[in-house]
C-alpha positions as CSV (number, residue, x, y, z in Angstrom):
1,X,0.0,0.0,0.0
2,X,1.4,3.5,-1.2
3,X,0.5,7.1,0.2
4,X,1.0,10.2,-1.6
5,X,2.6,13.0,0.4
6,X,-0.7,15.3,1.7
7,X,-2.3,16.0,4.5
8,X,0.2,16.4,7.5
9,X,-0.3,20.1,6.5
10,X,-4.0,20.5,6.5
11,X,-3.5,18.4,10.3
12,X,-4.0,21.5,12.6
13,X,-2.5,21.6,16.3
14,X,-4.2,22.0,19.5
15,X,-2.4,21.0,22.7
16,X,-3.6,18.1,23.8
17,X,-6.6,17.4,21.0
18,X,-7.9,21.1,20.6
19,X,-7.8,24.0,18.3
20,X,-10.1,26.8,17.4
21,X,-13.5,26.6,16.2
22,X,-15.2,29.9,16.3
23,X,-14.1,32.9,14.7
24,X,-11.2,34.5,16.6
25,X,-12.5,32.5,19.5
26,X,-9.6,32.1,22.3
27,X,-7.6,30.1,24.6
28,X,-8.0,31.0,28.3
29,X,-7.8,34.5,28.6
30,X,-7.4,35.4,24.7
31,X,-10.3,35.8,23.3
32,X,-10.5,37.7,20.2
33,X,-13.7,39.1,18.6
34,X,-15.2,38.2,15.5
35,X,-12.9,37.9,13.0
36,X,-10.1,39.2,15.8
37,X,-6.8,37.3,16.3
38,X,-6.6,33.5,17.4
39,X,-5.8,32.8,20.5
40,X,-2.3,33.4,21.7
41,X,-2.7,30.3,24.2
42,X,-4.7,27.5,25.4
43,X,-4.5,25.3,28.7
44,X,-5.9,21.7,29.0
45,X,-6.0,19.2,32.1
46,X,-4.1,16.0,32.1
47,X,-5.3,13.0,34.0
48,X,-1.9,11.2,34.1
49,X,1.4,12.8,34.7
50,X,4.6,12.5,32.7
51,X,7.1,9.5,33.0
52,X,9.8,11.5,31.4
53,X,10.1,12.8,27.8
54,X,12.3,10.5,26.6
55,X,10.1,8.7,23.7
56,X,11.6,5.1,24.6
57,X,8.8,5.7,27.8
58,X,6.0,7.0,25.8
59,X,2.8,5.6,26.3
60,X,-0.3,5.9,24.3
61,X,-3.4,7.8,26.0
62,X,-3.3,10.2,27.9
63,X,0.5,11.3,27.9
64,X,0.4,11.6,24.3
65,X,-0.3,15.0,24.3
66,X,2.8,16.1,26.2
67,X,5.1,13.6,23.2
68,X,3.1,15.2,20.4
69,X,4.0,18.8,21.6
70,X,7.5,18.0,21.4
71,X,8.1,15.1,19.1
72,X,7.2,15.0,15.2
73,X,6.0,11.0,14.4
74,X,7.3,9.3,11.2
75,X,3.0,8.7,10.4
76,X,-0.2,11.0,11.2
77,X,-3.0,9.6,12.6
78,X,-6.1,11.2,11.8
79,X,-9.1,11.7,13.7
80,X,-11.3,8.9,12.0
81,X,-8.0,7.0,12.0
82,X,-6.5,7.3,8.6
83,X,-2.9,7.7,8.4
84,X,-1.1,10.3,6.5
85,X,2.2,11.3,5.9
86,X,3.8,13.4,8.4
87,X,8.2,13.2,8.8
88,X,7.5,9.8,6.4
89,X,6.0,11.6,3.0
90,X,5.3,8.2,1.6
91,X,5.5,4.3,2.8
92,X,5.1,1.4,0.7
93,X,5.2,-2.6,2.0
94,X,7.1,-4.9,-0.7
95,X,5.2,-8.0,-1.9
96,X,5.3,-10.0,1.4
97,X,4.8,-7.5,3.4
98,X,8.0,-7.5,5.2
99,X,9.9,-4.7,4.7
100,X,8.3,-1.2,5.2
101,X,10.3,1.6,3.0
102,X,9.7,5.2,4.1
103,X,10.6,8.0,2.2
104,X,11.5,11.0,4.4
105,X,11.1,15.1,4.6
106,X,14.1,16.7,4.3
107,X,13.5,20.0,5.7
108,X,13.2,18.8,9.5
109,X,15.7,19.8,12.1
110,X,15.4,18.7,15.7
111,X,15.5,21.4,18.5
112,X,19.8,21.1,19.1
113,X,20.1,22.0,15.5
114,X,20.8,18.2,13.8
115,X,19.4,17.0,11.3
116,X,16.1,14.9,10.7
117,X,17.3,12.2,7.9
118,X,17.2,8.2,7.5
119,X,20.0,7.8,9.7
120,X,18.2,9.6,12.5
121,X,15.0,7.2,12.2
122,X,17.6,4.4,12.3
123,X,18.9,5.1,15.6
124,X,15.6,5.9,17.2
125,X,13.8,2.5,16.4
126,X,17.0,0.8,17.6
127,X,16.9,2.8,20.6
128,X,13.3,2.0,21.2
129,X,13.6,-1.0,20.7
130,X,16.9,-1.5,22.9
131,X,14.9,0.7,26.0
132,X,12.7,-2.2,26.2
133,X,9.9,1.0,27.9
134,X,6.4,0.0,28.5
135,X,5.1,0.0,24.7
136,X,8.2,-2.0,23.1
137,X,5.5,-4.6,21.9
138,X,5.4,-2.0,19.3
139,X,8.4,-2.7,17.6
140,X,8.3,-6.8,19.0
141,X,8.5,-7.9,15.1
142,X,11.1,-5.2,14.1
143,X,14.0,-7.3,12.7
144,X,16.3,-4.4,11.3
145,X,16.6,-0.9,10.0
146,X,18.5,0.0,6.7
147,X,19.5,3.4,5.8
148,X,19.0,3.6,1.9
149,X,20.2,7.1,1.2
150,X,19.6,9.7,3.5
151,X,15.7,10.4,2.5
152,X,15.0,6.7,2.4
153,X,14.8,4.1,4.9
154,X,14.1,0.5,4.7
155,X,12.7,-1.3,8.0
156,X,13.0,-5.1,7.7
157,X,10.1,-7.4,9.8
158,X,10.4,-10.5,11.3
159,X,7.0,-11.3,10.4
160,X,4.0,-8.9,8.5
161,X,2.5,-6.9,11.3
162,X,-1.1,-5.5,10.4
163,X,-0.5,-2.5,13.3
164,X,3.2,-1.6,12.5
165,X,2.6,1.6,10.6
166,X,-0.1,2.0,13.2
167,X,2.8,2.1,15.6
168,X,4.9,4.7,14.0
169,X,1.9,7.1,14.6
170,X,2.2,6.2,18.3
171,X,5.3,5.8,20.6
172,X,7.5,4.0,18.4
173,X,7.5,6.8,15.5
174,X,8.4,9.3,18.0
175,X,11.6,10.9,16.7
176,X,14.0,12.4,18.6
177,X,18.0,13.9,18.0
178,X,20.5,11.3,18.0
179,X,22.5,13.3,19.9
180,X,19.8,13.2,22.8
181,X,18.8,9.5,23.0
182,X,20.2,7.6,25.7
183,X,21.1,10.6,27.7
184,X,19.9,11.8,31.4
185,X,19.0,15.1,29.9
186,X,16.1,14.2,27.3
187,X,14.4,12.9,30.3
188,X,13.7,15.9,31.8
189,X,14.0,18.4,28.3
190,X,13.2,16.9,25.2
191,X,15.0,17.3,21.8
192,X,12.1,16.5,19.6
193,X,11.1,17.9,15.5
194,X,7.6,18.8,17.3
195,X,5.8,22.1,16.8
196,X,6.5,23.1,20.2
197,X,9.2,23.1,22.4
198,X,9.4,23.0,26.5
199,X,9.9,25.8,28.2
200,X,11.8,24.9,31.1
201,X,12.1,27.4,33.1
202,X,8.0,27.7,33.7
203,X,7.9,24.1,33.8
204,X,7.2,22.2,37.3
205,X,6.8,18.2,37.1
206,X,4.0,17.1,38.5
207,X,2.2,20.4,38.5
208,X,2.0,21.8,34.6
209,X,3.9,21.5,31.4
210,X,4.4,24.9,29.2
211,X,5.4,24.7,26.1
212,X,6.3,27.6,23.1
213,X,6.1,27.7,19.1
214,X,9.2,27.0,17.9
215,X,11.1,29.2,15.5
216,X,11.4,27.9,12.3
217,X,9.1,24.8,12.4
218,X,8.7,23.0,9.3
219,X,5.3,23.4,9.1
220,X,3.9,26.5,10.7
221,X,-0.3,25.6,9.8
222,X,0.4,22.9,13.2
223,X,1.4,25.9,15.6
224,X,-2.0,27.2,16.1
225,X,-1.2,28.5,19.7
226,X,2.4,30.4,20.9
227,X,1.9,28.8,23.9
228,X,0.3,25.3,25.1
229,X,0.1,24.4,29.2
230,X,-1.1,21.2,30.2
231,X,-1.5,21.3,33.8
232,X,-1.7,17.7,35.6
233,X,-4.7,17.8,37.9
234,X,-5.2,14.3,39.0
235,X,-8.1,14.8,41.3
236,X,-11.5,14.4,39.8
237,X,-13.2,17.8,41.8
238,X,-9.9,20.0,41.3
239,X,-10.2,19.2,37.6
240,X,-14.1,20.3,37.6
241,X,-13.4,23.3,39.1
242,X,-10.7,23.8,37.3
243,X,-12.6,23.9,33.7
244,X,-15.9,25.8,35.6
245,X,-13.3,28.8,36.6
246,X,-11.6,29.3,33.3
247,X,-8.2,28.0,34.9
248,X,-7.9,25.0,32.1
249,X,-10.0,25.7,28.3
250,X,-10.9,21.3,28.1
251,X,-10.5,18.6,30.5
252,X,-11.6,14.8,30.6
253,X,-14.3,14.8,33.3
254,X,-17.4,11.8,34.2
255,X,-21.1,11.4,34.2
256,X,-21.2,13.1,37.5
257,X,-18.8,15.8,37.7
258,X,-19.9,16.6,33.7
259,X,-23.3,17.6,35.4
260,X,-21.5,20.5,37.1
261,X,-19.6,21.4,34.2
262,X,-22.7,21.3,31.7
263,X,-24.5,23.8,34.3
264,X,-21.5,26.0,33.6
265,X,-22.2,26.4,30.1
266,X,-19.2,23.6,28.9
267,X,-19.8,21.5,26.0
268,X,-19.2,17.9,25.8
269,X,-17.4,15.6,23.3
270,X,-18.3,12.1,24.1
271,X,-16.9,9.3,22.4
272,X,-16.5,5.5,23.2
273,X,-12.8,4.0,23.2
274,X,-12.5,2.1,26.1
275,X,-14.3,-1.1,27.4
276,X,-15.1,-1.9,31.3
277,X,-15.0,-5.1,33.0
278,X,-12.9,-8.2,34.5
279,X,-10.0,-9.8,32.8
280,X,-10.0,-13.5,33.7
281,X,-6.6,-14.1,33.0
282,X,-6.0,-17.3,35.0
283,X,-7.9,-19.6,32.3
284,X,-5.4,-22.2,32.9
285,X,-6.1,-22.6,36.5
286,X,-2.3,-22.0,38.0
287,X,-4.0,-19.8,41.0
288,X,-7.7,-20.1,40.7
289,X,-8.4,-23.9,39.6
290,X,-11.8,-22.6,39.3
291,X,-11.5,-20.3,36.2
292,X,-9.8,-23.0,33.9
293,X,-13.7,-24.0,33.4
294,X,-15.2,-22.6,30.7
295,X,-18.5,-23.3,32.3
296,X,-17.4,-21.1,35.7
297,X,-16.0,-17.7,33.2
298,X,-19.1,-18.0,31.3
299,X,-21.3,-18.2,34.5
300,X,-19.5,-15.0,35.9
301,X,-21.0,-13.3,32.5
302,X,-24.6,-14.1,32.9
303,X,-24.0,-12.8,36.3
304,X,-23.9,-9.7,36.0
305,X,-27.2,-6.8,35.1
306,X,-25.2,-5.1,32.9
307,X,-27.9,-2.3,31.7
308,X,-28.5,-1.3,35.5
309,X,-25.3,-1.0,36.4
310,X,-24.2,1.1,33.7
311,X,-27.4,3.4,35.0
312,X,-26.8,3.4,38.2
313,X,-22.9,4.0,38.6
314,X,-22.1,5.8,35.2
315,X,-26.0,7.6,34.8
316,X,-25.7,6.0,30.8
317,X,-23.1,7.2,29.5
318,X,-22.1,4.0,27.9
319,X,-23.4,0.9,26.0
320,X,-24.0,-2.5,27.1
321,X,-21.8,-5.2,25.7
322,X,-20.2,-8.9,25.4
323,X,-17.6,-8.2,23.6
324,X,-13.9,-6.6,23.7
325,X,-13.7,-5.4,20.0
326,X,-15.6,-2.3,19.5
327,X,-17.5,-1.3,16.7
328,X,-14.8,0.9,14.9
329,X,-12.3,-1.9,15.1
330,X,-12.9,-3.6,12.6
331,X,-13.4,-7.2,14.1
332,X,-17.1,-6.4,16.1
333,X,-19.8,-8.6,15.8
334,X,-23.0,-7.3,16.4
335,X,-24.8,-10.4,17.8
336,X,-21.9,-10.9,20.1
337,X,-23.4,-7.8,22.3
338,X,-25.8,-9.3,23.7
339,X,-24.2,-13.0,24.0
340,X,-24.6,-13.3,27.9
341,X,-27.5,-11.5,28.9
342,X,-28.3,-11.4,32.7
343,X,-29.7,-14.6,33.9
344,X,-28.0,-15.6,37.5
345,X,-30.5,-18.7,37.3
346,X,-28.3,-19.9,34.1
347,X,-25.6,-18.4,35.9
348,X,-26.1,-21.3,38.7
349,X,-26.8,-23.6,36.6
350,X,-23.5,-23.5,34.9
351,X,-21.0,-23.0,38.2
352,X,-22.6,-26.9,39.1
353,X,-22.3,-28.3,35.6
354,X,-18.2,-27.3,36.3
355,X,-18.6,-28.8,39.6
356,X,-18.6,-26.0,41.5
357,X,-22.3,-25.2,43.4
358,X,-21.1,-23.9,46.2
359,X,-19.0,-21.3,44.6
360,X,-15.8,-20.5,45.2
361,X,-13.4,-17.1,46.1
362,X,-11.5,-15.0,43.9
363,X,-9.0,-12.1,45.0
364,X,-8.7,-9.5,43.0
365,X,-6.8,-6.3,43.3
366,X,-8.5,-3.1,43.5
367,X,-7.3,0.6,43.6
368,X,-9.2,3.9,44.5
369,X,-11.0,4.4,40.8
370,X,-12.9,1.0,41.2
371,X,-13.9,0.6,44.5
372,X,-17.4,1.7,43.7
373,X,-17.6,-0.5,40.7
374,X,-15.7,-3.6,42.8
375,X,-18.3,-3.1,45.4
376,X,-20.9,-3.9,42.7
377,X,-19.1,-6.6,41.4
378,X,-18.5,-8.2,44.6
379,X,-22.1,-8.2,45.0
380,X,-23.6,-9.5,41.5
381,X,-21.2,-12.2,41.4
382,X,-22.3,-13.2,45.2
383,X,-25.9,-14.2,43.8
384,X,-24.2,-17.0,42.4
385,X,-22.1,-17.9,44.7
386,X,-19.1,-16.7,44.0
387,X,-17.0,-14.8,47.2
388,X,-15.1,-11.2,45.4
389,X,-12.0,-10.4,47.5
390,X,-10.5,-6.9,46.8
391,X,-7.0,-6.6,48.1
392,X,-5.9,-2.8,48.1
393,X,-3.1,-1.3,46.2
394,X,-1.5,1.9,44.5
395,X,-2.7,2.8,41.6
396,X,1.0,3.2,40.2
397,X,1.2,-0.7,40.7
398,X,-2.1,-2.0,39.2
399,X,-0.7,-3.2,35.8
400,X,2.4,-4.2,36.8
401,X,0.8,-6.5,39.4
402,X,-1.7,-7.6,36.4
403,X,0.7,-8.2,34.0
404,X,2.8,-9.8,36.2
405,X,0.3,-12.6,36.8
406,X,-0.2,-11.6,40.6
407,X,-3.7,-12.0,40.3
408,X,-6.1,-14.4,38.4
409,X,-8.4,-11.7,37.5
410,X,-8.8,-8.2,37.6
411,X,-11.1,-5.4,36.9
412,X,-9.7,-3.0,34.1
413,X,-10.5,-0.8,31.7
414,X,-9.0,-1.5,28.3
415,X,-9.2,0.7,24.8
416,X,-10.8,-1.4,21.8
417,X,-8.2,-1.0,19.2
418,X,-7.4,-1.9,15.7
419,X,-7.9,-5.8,15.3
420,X,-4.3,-6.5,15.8
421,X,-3.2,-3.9,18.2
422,X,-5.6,-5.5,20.1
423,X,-4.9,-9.0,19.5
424,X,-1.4,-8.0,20.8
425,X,-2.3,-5.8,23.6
426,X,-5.1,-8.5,25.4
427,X,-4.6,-11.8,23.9
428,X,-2.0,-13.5,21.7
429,X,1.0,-14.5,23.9
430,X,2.8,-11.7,24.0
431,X,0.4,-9.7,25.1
432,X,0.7,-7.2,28.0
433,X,-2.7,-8.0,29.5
434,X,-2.7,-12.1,28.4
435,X,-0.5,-12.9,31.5
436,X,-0.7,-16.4,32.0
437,X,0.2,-16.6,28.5
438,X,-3.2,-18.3,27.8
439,X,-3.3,-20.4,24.2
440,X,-5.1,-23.1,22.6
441,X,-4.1,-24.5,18.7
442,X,-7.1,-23.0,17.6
443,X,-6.9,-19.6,18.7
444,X,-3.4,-19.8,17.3
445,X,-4.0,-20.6,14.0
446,X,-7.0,-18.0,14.0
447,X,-4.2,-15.4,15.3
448,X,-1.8,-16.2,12.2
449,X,-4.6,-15.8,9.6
450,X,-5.4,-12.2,11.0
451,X,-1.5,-11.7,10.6
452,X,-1.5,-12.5,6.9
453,X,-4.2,-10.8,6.2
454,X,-2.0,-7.9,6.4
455,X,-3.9,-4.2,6.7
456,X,-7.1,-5.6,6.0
457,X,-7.7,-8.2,9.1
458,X,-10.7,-7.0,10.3
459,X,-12.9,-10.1,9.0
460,X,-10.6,-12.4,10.1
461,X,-10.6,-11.0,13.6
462,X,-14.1,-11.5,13.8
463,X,-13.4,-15.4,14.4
464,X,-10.8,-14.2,17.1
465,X,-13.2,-12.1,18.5
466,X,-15.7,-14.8,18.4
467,X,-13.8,-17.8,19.9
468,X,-12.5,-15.3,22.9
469,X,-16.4,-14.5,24.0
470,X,-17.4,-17.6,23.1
471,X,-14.5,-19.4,25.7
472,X,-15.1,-16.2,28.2
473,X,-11.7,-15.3,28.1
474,X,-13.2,-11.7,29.6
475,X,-16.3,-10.4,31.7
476,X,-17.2,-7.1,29.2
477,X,-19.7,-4.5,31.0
478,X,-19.8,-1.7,28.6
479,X,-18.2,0.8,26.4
480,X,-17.7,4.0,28.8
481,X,-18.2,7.4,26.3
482,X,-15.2,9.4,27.2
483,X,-16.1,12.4,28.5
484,X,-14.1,15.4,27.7
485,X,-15.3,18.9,27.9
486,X,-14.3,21.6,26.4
487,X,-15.2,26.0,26.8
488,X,-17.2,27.4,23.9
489,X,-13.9,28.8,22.6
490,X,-12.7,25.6,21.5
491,X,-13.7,22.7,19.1
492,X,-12.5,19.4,19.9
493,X,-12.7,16.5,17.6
494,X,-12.2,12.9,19.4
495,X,-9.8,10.5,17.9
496,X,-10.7,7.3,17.0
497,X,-9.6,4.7,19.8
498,X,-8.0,6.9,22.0
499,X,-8.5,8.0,25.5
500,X,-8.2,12.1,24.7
501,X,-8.0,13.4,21.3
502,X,-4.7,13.9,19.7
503,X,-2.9,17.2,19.5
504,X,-3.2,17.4,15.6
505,X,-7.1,17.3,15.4
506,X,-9.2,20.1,15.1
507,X,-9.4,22.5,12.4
508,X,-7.6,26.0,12.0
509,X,-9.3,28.9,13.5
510,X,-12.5,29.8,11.2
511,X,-12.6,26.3,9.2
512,X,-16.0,26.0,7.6
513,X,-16.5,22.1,8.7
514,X,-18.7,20.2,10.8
515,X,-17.9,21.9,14.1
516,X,-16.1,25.0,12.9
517,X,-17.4,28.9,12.0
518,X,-17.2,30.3,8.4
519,X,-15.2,33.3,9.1
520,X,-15.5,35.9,6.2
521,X,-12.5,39.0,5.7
522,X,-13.0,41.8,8.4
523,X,-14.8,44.8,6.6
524,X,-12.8,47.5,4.7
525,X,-11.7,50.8,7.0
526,X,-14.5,53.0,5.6
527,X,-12.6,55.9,2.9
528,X,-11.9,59.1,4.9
């Protein structure tokens, strides 16, 4: 598959997913009037704080924003998903599908002054990949990089990978200076090709993130603000309060505390990326003996009154479902939705087909966020018998401990990705959140035909999608809508399968499209 070299420069910048809507509408503080200047500035919240900026930690969701300030990727990612060129003009896959050949921009410097060229891309996949950070599954089938000439490079696989250029708009096609990788310095002040750059001195980790246009940027139309702050405000109230008084322009907020902000004149952007429930990862019984029958994790998913719950803890904002694919991934199933509806009679009648009528216990771990849901849990999956155990622990430990295969099962909240990002991220054997390394001969040969079906592997998903909720390999609730918020001076546009929009979104100040004003030329000075 070939792409031409276009719309990277019709991508328009916002700081963490946002840009300007209205005419001459403004960031906080900066309004213009009609037809006035943009906004000089604009200030969003941030659930999660950074790691460092070093991209070998990068992580997709909600840090993205902070890496997309700073770092150019080798691919855009648009909003409805489509990739486009960005550093990469063009990428073509030979006839196997096995080696990925970019062709690169060649007016791209990095903020020390060197060079953006095939040799650069070369040492930051190597680097990645050598880092061994959180999301090095990215690059798990990279086999080799070859520099071509310096506006070419030529990455070799070790097998075809349906999500690798789907990577290179994530972490992994982060690029950074050579000169920077590796050392203590980029952890703290990156060296990126991004629009914006950090600026240091008004900087305080753990607190907010400011960040400046740079000078020189290869392509001004993505600096739509001189400055960006993302301020990390954890707290659910503080962040609230902190959109209601003007102190932030968006933030992501819930059902609850979206009330508030609604009352306040905000506007929301809902969108549906992630799915809520248990992972029962144990399925070969090495903790819980229990959940190696299929008859006990399908049991646990009639359990549960999925419609009421979603009412009464999340007032909606959500749809019921079976299933871990979503419907923009390209491997949902409708009539898998509704595969286990609630029926704790069936439910019974199942745990003593396995053997098990008097029910057993399971621990699971449990952190502040899902208490209230754990707490619902634990009570649903008593009416069949079944004795929930929470064990408290910090939030900073929760996938470690799950991927580490602490725990049997878990309550989580996971993204519905692209069929094979997913397939890597929740259930082939390599998979962050498969920790027990769960696999059967079947599931493996239905794995490998979604693999060689190369960029088009949503049909043969569906048959991974279907064995998984067919063996209860999870307990799905619902998919949550996202619920980010936004002033009336800014348009947001979600992105597809991601926790808060990207950076490159919206459109430029005035656009004419869905969600933007038609600005027209101020009036003529009358003549004297």
């Amino acid at each position: 598959m070939k792409f031409g070299p276009k719309a990277a420069v019709l991508a328009a910048v916002t700081a963490a997913t946002l840009a300007l809507a209205a005419c001459g509408g403004g960031g906080a503080g900066n309004a213009g009037g009609n037809n006035g200047p943009a906004a000089s500035s604009l200030t969003i919240a941030s659930v999660n704080d950074l790691k460092t900026f070093d991209p070998s930690d990068a992580h997709i969701g909600h840090t993205m924003p902070f890496y997309q300030a700073a770092y150019d990727s080798l691919i855009l990612r648009e909003p409805d998903g489509k990739l486009s060129p960005m550093l990469a003009q063009s990428w073509e896959y030979n006839a196997d599908n096995t080696v990925l050949t970019l062709k690169l921009r060649t007016d791209v410097t990095f903020t020390d002054g060197a060079k953006f060229d095939a040799a650069a891309v070369k040492a930051n996949l190597e680097h990645y990949k050598e880092a061994k950070g959180q999301d090095v599954y990215q690059v798990a089938s990279l086999k080799g990089v070859e520099v071509v000439d310096p506006a070419t490079v030529a990455i070799t696989l070790t097998a075809p990978d349906p999500a690798f250029t789907y990577y290179l708009t994530q972490a992994a096609g982060l690029m950074a200076s050579p000169k920077a990788l590796g050392t203590p310095g980029i952890k703290t002040d990156p060296e990126g090709s991004g629009p914006y750059q950090l600026d240091t001195k008004n900087t305080v980790k753990g607190s907010q993130y400011v960040f400046t246009k740079r000078d020189g940027y290869w392509n001004k139309d993505l600096q739509k603000f001189d400055k960006i702050t993302i301020k990390y405000l954890v707290d659910l109230t503080a962040r609230t309060n902190a959109l209601v008084s003007g102190q932030v322009d968006a933030a992501l907020l819930d059902p609850k505390s979206g009330k508030q902000a609604e009352g306040s004149g905000m506007v929301l952007h809902a969108s549906q990326v992630d799915w809520q429930g248990l992972l029962l990862m144990d399925r070969d019984g090495k903790i819980t003996p229990e959940l190696a029958n299929v008859k006990v994790r399908q049991a646990m998913n009639y359990a549960f009154d999925r419609k009421t719950i979603l009412d009464q803890q999340y007032l909606g904002q959500g749809t019921v479902t079976n299933q871990v694919f979503g419907p923009d991934s390209g491997a949902y199933v409708d009539s898998l939705d509704n595969r286990y509806p609630y029926d704790p009679a069936k439910a019974k009648a199942l745990m003593a087909e396995a053997g098990y009528p008097n029910g057993f216990t399971l621990k699971i771990p449990t952190v502040a966020a899902f208490d209230g849901i754990n707490a619902v849990f634990k009570q649903q999956l008593a009416d069949i018998g079944i004795t929930l155990v929470t064990e408290s622990i910090p939030p900073a430990n929760l996938v470690a401990d799950i991927a580490g295969a602490k725990y049997s099962a878990a309550t989580f909240q996971l993204y519905q990705g692209e069929p094979w990002v997913a397939i890597n991220q929740m259930v082939s054997t390599t998979a962050l959140y498969n920790a027990f390394k769960t696999e059967t001969p079947e599931l493996t040969a239905l794995i490998k035909d979604v693999q060689a079906a190369g960029e088009k592997s949503g049909e043969a998903a569906k048959k991974v999608n279907e064995y998984i909720t067919e063996n209860a390999w999870f307990v799905p609730m619902y998919r949550l809508n996202q619920m980010f918020y936004s002033n009336k001076k800014i348009d947001v546009q979600p992105q597809l399968q991601q926790a808060v929009p990207s950076i490159y979104n919206a459109p430029p100040p005035c656009w004419g499209g869905p969600g933007g004003g038609l600005c027209l030329p101020a009036p003529a000075p009358p003549h004297p």
